[in-house]
Every structure is written in C-alpha cells, then in structure tokens.
PDB file as gemmi writes it, atoms N, CA and C in Angstrom:
CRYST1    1.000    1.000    1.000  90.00  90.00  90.00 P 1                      
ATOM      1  N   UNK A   1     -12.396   7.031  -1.478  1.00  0.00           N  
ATOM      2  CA  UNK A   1     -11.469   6.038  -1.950  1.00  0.00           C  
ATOM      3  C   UNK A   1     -12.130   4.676  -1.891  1.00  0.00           C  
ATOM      4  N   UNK A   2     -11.569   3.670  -2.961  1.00  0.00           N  
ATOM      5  CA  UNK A   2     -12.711   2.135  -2.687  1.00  0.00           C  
ATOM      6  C   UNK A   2     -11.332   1.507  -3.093  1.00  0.00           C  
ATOM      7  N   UNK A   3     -11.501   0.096  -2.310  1.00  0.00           N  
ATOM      8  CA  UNK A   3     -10.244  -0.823  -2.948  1.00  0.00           C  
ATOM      9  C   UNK A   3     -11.414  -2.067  -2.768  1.00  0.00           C  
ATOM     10  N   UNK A   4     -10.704  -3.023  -3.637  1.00  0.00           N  
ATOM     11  CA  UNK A   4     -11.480  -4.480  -3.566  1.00  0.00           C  
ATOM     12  C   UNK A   4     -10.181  -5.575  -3.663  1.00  0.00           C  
ATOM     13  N   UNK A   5     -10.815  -6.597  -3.645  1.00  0.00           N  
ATOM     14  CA  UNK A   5      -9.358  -7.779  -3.462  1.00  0.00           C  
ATOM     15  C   UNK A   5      -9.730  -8.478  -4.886  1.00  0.00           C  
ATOM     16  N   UNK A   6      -8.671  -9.398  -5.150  1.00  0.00           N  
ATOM     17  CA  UNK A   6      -8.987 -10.293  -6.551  1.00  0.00           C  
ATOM     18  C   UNK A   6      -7.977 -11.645  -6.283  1.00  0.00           C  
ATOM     19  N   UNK A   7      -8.359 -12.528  -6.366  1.00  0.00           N  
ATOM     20  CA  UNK A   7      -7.815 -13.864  -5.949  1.00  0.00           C  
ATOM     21  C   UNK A   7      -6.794 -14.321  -6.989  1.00  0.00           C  
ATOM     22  N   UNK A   8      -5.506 -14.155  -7.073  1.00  0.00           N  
ATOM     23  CA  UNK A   8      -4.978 -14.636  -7.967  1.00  0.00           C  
ATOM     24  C   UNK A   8      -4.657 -16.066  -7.754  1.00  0.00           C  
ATOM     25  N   UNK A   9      -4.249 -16.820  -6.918  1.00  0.00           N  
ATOM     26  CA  UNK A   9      -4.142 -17.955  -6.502  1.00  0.00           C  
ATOM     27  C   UNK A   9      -4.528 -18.633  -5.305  1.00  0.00           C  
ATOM     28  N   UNK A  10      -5.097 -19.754  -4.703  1.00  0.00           N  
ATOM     29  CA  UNK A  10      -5.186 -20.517  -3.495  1.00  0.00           C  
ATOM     30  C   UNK A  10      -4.478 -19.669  -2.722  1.00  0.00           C  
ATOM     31  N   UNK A  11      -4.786 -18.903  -1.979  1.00  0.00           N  
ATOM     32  CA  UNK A  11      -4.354 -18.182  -0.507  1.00  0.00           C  
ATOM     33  C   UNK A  11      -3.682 -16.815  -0.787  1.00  0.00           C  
ATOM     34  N   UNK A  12      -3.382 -16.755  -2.132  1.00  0.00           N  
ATOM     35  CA  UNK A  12      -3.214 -15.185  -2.389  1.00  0.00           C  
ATOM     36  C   UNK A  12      -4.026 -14.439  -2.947  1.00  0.00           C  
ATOM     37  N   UNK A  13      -4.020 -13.232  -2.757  1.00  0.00           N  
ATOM     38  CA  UNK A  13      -4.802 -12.031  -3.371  1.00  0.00           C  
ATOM     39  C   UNK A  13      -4.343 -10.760  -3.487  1.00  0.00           C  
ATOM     40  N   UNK A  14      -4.569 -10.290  -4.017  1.00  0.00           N  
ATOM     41  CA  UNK A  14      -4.118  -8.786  -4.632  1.00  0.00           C  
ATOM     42  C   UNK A  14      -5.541  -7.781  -3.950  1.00  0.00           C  
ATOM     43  N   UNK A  15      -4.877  -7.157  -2.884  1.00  0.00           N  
ATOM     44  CA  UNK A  15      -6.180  -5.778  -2.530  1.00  0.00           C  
ATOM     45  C   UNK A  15      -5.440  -4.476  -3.543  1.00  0.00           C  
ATOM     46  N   UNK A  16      -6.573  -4.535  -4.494  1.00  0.00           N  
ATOM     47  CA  UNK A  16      -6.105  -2.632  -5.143  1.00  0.00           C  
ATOM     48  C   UNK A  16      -6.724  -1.632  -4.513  1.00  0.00           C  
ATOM     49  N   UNK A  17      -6.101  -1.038  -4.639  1.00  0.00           N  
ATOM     50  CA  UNK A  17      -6.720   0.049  -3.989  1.00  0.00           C  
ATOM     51  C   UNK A  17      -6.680   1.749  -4.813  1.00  0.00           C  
ATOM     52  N   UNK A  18      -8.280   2.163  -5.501  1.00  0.00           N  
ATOM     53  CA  UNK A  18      -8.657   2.825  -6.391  1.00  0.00           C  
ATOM     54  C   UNK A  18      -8.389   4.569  -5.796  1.00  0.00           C  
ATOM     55  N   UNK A  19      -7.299   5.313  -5.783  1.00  0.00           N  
ATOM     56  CA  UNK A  19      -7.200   6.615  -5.766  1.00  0.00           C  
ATOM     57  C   UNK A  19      -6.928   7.241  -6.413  1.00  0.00           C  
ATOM     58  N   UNK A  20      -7.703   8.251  -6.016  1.00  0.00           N  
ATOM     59  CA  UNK A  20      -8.078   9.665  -6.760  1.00  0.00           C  
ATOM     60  C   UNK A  20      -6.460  10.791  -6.824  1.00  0.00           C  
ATOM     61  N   UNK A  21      -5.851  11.392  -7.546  1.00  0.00           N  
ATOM     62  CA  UNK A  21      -4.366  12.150  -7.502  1.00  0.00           C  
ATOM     63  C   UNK A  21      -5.184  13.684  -7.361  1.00  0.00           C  
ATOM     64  N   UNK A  22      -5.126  14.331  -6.080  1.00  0.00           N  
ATOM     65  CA  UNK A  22      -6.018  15.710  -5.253  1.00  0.00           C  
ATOM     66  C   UNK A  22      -5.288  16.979  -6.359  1.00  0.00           C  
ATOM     67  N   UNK A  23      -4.211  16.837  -7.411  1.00  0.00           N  
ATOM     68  CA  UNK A  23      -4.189  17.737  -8.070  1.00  0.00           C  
ATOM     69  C   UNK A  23      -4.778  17.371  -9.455  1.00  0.00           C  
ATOM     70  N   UNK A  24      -4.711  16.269 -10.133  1.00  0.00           N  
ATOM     71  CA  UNK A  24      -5.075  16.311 -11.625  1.00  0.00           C  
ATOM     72  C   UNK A  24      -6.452  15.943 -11.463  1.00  0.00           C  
ATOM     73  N   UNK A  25      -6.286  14.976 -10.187  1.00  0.00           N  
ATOM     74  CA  UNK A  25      -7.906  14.365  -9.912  1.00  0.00           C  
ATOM     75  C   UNK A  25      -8.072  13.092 -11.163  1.00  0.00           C  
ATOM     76  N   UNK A  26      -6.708  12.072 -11.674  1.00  0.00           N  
ATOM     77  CA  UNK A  26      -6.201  11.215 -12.372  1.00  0.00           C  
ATOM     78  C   UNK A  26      -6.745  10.053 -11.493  1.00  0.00           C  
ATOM     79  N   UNK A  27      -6.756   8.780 -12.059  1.00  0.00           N  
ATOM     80  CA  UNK A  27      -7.178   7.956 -10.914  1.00  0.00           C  
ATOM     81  C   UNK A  27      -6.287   6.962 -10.887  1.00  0.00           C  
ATOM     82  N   UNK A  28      -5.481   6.417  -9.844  1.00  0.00           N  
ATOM     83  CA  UNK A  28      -4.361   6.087  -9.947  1.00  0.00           C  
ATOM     84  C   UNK A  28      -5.034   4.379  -9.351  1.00  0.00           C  
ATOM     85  N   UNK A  29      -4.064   3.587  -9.286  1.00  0.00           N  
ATOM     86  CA  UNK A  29      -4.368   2.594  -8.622  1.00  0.00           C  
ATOM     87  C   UNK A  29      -2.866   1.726  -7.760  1.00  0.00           C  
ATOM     88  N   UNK A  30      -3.359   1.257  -6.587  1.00  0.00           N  
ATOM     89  CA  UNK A  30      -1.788   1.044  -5.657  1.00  0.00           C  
ATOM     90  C   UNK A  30      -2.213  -0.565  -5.410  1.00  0.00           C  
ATOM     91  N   UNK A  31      -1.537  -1.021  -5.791  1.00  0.00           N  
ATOM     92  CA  UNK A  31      -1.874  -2.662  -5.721  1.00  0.00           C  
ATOM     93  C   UNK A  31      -0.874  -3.276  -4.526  1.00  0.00           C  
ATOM     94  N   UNK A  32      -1.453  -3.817  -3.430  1.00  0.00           N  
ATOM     95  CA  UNK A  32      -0.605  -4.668  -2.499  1.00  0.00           C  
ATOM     96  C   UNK A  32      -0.741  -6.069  -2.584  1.00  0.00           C  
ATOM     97  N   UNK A  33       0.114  -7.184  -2.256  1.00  0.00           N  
ATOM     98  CA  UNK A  33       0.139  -8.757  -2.567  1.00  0.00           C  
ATOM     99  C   UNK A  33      -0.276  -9.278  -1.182  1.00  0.00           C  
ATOM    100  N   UNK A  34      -1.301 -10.267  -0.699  1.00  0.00           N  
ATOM    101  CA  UNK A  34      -1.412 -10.297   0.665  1.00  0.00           C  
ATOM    102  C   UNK A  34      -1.561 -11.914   0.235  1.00  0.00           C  
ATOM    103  N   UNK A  35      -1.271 -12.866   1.451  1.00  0.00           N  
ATOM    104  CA  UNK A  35      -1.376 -14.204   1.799  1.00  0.00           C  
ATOM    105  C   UNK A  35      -1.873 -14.587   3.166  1.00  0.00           C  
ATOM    106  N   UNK A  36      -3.078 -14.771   2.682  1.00  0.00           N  
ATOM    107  CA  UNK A  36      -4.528 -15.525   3.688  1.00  0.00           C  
ATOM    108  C   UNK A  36      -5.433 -15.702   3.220  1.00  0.00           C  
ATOM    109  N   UNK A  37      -6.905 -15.992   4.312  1.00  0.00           N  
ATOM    110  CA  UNK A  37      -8.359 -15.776   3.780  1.00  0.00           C  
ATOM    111  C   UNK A  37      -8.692 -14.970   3.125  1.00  0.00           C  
ATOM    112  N   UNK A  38      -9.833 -15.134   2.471  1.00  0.00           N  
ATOM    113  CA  UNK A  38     -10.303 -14.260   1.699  1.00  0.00           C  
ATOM    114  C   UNK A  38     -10.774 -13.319   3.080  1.00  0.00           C  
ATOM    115  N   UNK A  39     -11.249 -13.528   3.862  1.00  0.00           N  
ATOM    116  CA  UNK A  39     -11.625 -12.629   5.292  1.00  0.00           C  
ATOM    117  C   UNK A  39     -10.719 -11.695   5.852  1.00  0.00           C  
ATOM    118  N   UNK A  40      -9.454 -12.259   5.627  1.00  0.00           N  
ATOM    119  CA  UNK A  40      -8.586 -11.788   6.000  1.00  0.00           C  
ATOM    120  C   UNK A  40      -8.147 -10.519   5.632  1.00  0.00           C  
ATOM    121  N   UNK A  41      -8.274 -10.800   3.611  1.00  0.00           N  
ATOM    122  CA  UNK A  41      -7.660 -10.091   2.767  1.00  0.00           C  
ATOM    123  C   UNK A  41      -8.381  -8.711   3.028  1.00  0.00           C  
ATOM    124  N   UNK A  42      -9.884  -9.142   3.367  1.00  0.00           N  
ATOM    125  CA  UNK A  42     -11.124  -7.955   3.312  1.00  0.00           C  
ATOM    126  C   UNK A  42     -11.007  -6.703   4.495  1.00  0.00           C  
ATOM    127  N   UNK A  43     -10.152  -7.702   5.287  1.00  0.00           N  
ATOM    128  CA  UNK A  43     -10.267  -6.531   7.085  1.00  0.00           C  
ATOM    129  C   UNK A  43      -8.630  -5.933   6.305  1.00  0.00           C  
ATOM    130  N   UNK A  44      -7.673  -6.526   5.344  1.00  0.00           N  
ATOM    131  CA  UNK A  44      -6.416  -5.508   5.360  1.00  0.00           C  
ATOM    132  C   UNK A  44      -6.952  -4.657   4.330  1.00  0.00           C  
ATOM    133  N   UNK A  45      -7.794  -4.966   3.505  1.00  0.00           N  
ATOM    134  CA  UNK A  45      -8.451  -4.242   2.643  1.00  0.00           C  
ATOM    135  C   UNK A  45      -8.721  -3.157   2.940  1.00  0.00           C  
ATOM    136  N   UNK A  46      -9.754  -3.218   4.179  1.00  0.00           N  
ATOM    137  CA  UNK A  46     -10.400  -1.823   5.109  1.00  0.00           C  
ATOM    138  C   UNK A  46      -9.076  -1.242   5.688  1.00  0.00           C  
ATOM    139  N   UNK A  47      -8.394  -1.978   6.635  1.00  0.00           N  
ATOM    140  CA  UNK A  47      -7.408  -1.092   7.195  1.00  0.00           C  
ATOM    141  C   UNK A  47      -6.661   0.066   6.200  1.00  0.00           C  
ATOM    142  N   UNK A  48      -5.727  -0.914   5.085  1.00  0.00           N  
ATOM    143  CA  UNK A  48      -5.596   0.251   4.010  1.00  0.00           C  
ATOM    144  C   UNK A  48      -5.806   1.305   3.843  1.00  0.00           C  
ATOM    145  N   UNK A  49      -7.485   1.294   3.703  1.00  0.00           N  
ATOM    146  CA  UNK A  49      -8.702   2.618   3.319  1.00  0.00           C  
ATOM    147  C   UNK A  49      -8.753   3.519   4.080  1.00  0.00           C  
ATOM    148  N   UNK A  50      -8.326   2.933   5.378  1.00  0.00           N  
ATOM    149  CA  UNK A  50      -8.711   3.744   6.551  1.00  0.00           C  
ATOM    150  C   UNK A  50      -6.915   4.717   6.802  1.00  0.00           C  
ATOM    151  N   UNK A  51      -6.203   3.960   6.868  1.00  0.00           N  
ATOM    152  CA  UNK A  51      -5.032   4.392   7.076  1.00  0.00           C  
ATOM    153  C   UNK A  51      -4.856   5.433   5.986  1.00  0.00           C  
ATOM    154  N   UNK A  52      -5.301   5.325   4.341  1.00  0.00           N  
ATOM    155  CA  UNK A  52      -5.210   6.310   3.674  1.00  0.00           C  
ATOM    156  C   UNK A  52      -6.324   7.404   3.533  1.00  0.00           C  
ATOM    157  N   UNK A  53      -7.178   7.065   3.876  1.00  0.00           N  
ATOM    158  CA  UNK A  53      -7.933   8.750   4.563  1.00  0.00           C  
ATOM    159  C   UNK A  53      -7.614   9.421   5.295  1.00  0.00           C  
ATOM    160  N   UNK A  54      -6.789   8.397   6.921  1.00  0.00           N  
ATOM    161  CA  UNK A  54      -6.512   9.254   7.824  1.00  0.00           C  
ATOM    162  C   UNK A  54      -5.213  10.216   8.126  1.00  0.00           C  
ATOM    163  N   UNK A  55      -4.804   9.299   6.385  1.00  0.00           N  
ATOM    164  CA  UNK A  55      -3.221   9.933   6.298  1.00  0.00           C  
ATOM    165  C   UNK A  55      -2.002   9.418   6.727  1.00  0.00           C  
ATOM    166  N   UNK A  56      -1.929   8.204   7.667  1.00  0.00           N  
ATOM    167  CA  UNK A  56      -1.002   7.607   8.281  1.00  0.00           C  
ATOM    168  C   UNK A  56      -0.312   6.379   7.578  1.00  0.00           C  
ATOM    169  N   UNK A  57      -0.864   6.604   6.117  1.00  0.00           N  
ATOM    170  CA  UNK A  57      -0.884   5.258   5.032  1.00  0.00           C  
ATOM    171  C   UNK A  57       1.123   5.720   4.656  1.00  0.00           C  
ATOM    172  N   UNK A  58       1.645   4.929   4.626  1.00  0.00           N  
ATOM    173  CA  UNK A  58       3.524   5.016   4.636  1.00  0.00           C  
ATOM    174  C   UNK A  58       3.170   4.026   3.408  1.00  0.00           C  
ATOM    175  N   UNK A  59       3.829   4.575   1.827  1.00  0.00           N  
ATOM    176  CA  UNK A  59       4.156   4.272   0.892  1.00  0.00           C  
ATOM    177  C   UNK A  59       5.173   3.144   1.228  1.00  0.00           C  
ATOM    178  N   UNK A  60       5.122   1.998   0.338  1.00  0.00           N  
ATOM    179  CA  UNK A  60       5.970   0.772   0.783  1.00  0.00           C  
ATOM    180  C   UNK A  60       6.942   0.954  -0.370  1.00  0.00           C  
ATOM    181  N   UNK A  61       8.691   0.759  -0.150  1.00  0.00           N  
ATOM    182  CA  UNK A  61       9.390   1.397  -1.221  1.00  0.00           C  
ATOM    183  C   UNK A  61      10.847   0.072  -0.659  1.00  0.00           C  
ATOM    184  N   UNK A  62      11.263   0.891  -1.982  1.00  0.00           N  
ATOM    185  CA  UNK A  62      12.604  -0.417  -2.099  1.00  0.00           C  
ATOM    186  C   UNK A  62      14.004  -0.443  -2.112  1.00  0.00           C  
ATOM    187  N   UNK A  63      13.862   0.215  -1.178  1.00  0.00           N  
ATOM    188  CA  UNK A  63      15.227   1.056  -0.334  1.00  0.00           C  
ATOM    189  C   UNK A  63      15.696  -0.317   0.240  1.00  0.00           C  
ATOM    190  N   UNK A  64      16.974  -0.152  -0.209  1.00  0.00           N  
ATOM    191  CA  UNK A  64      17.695  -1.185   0.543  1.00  0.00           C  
ATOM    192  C   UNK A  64      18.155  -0.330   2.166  1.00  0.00           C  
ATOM    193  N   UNK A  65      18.749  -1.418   3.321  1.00  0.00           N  
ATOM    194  CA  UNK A  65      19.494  -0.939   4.097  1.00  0.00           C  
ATOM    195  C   UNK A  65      20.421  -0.165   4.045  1.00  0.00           C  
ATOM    196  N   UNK A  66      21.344  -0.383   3.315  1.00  0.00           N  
ATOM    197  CA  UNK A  66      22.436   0.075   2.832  1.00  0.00           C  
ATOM    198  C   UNK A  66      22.748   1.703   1.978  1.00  0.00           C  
ATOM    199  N   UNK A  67      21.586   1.758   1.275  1.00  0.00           N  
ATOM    200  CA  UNK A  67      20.588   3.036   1.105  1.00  0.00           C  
ATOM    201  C   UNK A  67      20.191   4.155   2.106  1.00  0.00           C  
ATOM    202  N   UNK A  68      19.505   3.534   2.920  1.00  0.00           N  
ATOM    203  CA  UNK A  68      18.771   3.917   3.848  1.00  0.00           C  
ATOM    204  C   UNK A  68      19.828   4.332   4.573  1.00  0.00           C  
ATOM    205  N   UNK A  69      21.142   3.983   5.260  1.00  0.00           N  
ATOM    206  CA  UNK A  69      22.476   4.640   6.091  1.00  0.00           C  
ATOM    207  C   UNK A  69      22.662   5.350   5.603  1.00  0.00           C  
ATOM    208  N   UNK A  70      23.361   5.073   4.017  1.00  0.00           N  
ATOM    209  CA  UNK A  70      23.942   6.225   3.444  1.00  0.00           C  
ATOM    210  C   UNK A  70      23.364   7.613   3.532  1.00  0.00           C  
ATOM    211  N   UNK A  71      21.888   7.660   3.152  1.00  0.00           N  
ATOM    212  CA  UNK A  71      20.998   9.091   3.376  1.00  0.00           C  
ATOM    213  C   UNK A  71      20.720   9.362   5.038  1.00  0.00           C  
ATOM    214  N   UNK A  72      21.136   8.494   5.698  1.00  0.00           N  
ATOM    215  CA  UNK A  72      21.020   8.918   7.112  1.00  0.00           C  
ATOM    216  C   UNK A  72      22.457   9.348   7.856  1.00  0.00           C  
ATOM    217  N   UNK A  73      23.403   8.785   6.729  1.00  0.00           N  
ATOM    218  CA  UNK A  73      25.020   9.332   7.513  1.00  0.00           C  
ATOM    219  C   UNK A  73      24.947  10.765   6.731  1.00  0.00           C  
ATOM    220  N   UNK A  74      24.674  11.299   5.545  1.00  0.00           N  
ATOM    221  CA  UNK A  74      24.383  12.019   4.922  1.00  0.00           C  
ATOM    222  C   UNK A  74      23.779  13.619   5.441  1.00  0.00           C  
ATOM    223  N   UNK A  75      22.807  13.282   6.224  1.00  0.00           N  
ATOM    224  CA  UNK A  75      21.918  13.739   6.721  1.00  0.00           C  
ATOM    225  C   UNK A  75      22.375  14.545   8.065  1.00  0.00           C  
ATOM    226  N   UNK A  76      23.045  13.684   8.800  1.00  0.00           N  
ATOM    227  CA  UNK A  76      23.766  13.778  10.722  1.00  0.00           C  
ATOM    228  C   UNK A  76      24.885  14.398  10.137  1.00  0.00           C  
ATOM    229  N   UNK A  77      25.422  14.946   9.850  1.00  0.00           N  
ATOM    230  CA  UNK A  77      26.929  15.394   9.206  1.00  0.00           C  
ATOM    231  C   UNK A  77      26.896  16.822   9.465  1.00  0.00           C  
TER     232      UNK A  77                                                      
END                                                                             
C-alpha cells in the first residue's frame, strides 16, 4: 500500500492513500483532510499505512448519534 500528502492550502493537506481491492485487485483510493505541518501530515500519513496493513484501520463514516442508538436499541432487544 503507498499514500502521499498534497497541500491544498496553508496548513491543510489531503494524505491519499493508494489501495489495492484483495478481490478485483481494482485500485481504489481513500482520501483523509488533515490540518498541520507538512511533518506532521507525513507521520499521519505513515500511521494510516501502518494501521491499514495491520488491520486495525476503522473506516471513518457518517453515522449520526441518533443512528448509531437506534441500531444499538435495535440490536439489545
């Protein structure tokens, strides 16, 4: 897996991050928005990489709270 950063503005950057899909073998790409150094951007860059090799990488999604009860009162029942 490789991701790199791209500076869209004074203190922001975009780390993409270039993966491979283990059934079509498609190459997908997961873009996160980060605000700091460019140094900064580079060590969340790595973490990323690392978290998604080792598997512990948690998809970021847009579940409200309110969502999130409902499938959990749902669930305990």
């Amino acid at each position: 897996m490789r991701g790199h950063i791209l500076e869209r503005s004074f203190g922001h950057w975009a780390i993409v991050l270039d993966i491979r899909d283990p059934e079509t073998g498609a190459r997908k790409r997961k873009c996160h928005s980060f605000r700091g150094t460019k140094r900064e951007a580079q060590i969340e860059c790595s973490r990323l990489i690392t978290e998604f090799n080792q598997g512990s990488y948690v998809e970021p999604s847009k579940t409200t709270l309110s969502m999130f009860l409902d499938r959990w009162l749902e669930q305990i029942k």
